[in-house]
Structures are given as C-alpha cells and as structure tokens.
C-alpha positions in Angstrom: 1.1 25.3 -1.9 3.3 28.0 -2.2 5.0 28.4 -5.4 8.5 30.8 -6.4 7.7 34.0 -7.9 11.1 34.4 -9.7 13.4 31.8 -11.1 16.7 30.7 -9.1 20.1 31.4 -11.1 21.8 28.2 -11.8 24.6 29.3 -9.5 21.9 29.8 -6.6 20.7 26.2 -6.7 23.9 24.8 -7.0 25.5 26.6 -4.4 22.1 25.3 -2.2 22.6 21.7 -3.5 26.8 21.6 -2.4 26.0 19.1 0.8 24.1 16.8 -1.0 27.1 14.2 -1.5 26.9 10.5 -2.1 28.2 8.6 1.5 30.1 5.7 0.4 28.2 2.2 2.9 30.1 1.2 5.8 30.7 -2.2 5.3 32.0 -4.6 7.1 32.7 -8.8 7.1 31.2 -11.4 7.7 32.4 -13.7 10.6 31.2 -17.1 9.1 32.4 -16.8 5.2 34.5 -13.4 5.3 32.4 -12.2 2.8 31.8 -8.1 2.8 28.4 -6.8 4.0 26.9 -3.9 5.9 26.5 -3.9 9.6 23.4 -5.3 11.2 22.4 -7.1 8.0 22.3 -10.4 6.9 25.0 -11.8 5.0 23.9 -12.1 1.2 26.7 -14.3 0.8 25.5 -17.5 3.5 22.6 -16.0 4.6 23.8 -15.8 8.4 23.0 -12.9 10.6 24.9 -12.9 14.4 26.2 -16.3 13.8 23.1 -17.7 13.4 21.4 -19.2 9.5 18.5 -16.8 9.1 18.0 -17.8 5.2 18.1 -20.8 3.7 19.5 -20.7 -0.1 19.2 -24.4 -1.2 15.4 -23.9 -0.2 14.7 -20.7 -1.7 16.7 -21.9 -5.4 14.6 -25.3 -5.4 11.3 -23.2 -4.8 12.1 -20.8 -7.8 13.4 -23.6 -10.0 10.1 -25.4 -9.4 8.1 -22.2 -10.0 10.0 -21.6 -13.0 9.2 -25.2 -14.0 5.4 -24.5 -13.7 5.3 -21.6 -15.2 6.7 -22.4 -18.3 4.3 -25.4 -18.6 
C-alpha cells in the first residue's frame, strides 16, 4: 500500500477536509402520534410505519422486565 513520502502542512489537509460537514437529518412527523421521526422509518415514538403497528412496545417491555427478572435470580 502506498504510503506519503513527505508530510502534509496542517493548512493542506485542512483545506482538503473543508466539505466534510455534518448534514443536519431530515425529519419529519409522524401521522399517528405527531411525534418527529425520519422519513421511511418507523416511528420510535408508537412503533407505526405507513399507518400500520410494525412494533409492539407493551410486548417487548414485558419480555425485558421478565429477562431482567431472571437474570437477577
């Protein structure tokens, strides 16, 4: 793998690295509890994606409670 033979100036790599910016997300709401999200993602807020439940969170709480529960047995 090729490898530099002389060492870049600061100014040189920091003139190279001037695009690399941070893009704020897109977001958007959610039509069933308003709640902000990105596009074409399911809502972390309800758990619905295209007005349809895709995760259940009552389910998913009682199955960590329990494995908690065990656990600490």
């Amino acid at each position: 793998m090729p490898n530099p033979r002389r060492r870049h100036s600061r100014a040189r790599g920091r003139r190279r690295r001037t695009h690399w910016k941070v893009v704020r997300p897109v977001l958007g709401t959610c039509p069933q509890c308003k709640a902000p999200k990105e596009p074409h993602r399911i809502c972390l807020a309800c758990g619905t994606y295209d007005g349809r439940p895709v995760i259940d969170f009552e389910t998913r709480r009682a199955k960590k409670a329990e494995k908690k529960k065990k656990k600490s047995r």
